[in-house]
C-alpha positions as CSV (number, residue, x, y, z in Angstrom):
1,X,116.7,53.9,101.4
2,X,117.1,53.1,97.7
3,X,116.1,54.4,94.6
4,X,112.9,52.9,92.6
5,X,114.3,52.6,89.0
6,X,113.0,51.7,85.9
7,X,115.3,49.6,83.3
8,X,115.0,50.8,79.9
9,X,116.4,47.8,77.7
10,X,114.9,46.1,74.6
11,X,113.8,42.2,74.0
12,X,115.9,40.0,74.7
13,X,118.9,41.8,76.3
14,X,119.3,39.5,79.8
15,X,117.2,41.9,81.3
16,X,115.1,39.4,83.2
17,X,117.4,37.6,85.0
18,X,119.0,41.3,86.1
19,X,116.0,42.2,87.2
20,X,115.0,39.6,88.5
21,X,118.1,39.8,90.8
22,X,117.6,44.0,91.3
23,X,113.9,43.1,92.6
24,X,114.8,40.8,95.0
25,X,117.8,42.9,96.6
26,X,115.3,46.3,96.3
27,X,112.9,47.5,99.2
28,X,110.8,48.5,96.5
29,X,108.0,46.5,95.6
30,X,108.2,44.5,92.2
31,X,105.6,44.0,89.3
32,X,105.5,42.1,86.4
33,X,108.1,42.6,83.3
34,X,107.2,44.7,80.5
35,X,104.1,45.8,82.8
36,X,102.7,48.6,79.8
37,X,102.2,46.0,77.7
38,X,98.6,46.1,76.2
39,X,98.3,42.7,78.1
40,X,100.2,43.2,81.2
41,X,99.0,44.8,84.5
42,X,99.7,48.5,83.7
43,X,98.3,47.7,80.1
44,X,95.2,49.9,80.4
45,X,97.2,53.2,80.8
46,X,98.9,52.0,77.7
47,X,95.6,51.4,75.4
48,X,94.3,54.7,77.1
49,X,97.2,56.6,75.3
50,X,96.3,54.4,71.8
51,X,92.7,55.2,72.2
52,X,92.9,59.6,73.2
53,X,96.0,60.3,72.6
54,X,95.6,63.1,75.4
55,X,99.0,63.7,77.1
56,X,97.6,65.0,80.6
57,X,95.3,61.9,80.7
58,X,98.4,59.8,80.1
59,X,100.4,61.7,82.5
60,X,97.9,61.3,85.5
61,X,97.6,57.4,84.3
62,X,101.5,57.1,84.5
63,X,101.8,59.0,88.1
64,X,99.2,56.8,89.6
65,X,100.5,53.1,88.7
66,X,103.6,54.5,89.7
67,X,102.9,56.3,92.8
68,X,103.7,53.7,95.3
69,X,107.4,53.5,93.0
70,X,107.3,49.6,91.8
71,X,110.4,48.4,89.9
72,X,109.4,48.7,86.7
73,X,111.4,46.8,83.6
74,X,110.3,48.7,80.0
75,X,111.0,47.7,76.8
76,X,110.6,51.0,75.1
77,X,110.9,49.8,71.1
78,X,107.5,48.5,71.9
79,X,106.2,52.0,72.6
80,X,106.0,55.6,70.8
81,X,108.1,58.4,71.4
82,X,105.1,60.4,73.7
83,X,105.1,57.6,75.6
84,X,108.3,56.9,76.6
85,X,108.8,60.9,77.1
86,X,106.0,61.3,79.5
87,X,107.3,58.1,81.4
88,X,110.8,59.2,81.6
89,X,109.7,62.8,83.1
90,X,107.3,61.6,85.6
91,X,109.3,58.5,86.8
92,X,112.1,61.1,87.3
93,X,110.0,63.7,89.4
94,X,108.3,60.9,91.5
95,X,112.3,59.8,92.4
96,X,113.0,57.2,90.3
97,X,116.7,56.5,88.5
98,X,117.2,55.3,85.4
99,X,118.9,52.2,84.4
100,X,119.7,51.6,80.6
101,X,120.3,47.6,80.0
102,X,121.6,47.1,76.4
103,X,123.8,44.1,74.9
104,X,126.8,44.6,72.7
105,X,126.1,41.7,70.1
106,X,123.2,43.0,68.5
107,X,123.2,40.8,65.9
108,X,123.1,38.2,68.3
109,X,119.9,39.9,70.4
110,X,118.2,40.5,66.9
111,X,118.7,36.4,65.9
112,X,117.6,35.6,69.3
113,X,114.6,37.6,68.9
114,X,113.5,36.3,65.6
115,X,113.6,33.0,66.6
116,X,111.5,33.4,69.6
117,X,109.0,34.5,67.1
118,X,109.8,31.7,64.4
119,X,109.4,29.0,66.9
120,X,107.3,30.9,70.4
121,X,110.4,29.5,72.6
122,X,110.4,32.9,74.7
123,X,111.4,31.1,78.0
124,X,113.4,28.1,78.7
125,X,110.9,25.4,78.8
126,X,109.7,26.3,75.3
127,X,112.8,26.3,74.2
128,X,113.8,23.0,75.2
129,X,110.7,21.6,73.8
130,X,111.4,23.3,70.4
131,X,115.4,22.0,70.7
132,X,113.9,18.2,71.3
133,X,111.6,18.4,68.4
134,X,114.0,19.5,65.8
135,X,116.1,17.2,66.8
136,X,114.0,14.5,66.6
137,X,112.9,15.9,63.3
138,X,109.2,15.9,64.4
139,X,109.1,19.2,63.2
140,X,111.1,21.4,60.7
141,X,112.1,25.2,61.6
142,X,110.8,27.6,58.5
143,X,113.1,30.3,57.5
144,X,113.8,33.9,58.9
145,X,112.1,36.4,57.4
146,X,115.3,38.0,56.4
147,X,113.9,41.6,55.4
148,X,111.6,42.1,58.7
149,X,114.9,41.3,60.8
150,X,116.7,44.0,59.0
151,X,113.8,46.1,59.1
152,X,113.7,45.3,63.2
153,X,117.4,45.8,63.2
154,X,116.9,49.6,62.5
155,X,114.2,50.4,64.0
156,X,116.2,49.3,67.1
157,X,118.8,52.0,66.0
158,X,116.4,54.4,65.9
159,X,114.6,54.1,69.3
160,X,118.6,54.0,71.0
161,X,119.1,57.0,69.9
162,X,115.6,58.5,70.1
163,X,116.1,57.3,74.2
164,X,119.6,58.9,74.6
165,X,118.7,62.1,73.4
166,X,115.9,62.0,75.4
167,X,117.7,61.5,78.6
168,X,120.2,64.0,77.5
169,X,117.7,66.7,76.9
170,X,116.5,65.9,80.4
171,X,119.6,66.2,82.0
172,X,119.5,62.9,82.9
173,X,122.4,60.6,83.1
174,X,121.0,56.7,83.4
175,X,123.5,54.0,84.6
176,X,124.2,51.7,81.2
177,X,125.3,48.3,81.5
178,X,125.7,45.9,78.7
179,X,124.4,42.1,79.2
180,X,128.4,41.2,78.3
181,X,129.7,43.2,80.9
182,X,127.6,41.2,83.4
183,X,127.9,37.8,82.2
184,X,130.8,37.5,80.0
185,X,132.9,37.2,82.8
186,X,131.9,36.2,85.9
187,X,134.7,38.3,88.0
188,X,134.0,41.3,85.8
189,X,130.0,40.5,86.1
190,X,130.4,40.7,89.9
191,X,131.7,44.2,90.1
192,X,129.6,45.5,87.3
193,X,126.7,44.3,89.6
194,X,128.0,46.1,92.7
195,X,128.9,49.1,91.1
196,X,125.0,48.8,90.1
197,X,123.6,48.3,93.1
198,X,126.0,51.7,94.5
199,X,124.0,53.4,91.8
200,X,121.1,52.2,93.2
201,X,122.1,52.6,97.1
202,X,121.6,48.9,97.8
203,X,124.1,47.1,100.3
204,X,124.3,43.8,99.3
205,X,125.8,43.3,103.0
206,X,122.4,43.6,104.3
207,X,121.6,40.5,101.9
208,X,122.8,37.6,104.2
209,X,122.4,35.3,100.6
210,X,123.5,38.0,98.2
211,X,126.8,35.6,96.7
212,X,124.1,32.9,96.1
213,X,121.2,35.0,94.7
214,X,124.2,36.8,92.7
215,X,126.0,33.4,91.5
216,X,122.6,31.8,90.3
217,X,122.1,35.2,88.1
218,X,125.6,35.2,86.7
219,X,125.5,31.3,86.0
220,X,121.7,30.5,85.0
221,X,121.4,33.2,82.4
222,X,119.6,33.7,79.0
223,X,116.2,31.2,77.6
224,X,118.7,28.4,76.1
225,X,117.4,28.4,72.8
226,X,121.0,29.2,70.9
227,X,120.6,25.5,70.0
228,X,118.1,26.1,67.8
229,X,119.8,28.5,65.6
230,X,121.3,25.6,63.7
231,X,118.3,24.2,62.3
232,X,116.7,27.8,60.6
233,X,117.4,27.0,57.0
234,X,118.7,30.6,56.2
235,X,120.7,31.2,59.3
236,X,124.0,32.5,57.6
237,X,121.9,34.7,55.2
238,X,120.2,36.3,58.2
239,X,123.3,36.9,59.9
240,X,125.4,38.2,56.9
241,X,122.6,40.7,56.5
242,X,122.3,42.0,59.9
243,X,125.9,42.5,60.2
244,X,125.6,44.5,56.5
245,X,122.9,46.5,58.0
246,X,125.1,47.0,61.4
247,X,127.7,48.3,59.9
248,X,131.2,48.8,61.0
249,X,129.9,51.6,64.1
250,X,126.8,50.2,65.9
251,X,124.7,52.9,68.1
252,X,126.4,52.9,71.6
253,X,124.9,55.0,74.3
């Protein structure tokens, strides 16, 4: 049998086409992305924590949403420290492995994040609609907020680090995979996939349509809204700034 696992990654990363993929290849059951979300279907354990702030109630929340194992995707920037602690500790005691999902061109996520929230394009068909407006010039993209991106930028840093040590103080050593290491190259993807799905103790030879589900991940990546970039008014600006405030060593983990 295979491991449950919960993918710790941040917005906009790839991580829903991976996991996408995972959950169909897992015996586990799925849920929905991002499920502590305030909004999302584990979101009441979540405003539970906001409103006590009592560690044992957030504990028993967190081992009974979890108790029947689903795959669970997290974006943990979006949540404090406590909360991602107590997640990580009793994921690992009910079995769970973790996954860490993370993409090399972070000044790339970071620009791809912003303009989800400049224009709302989070998914394809938004984005498409946004691309086919500008270019009709029905509509005209605003500016980046520069300083927020920065300011976005490093908190990023922070929670990557804050995660690692984390993991490191639990003795816990997650399985990282960068989004370029699975789609950069399909060949390379492939094997980064499989060596993945080893981790997780799936046989994709018990998938009699693994090479197709696998193929339509490798080839149908990402939300498609890189097109838009070109019409943000202050793209270079934004850029330049996030690569200043990058510098020359980006967090790795």
């Amino acid at each position: 049998m295979s491991s449950p696992y919960i993918i710790w990654t941040l917005r906009r990363t790839g991580g829903t086409t991976l996991a996408g993929l995972l959950a169909v290849l897992s015996e586990h059951s799925g849920v929905q992305h991002e499920p502590f979300n305030p909004e999302r279907v584990f979101g009441a354990v979540t405003k539970g924590w906001f409103e006590h702030k009592d560690e044992d109630l957030l504990r028993a929340d967190l081992k009974r949403v979890l108790a029947k194992r689903p795959l669970i995707k997290h974006c943990f920037e979006l949540l404090p420290d406590p909360f991602n602690r107590l997640l990580l500790e009793v994921s690992t005691e009910l079995g769970y492995v973790q996954i860490v999902l993370d993409r090399e061109a972070e000044v790339d996520r970071i620009l791809s994040l912003e303009l989800a929230r400049l224009t709302g394009a989070w998914g394809k068909q938004e984005a498409w609609k946004v691309f086919q407006d500008l270019q009709n010039g029905t509509v005209q993209a605003a500016p980046f907020d520069v300083s927020g991106a920065v300011a976005h930028l490093k908190v990023c840093q922070t929670y990557r680090n804050k995660i690692k040590t984390l993991m490191d103080d639990h003795g816990i050593t997650p399985f990282v995979v960068y989004f370029e290491q699975v789609y950069a190259d399909p060949q390379k993807g492939r094997q980064k996939v499989a060596d993945l799905l080893d981790f997780l103790g799936i046989n994709p030879v018990d998938h009699g349509n693994y090479n197709a589900l696998l193929t339509v991940a490798l080839t149908q990546k990402g939300q498609k809204s890189g097109r838009i970039l070109d019409f943000v008014p202050n793209l270079d600006t934004t850029r330049s700034q996030l690569e200043e405030a990058l510098g020359d060593a980006p967090f790795r983990f």
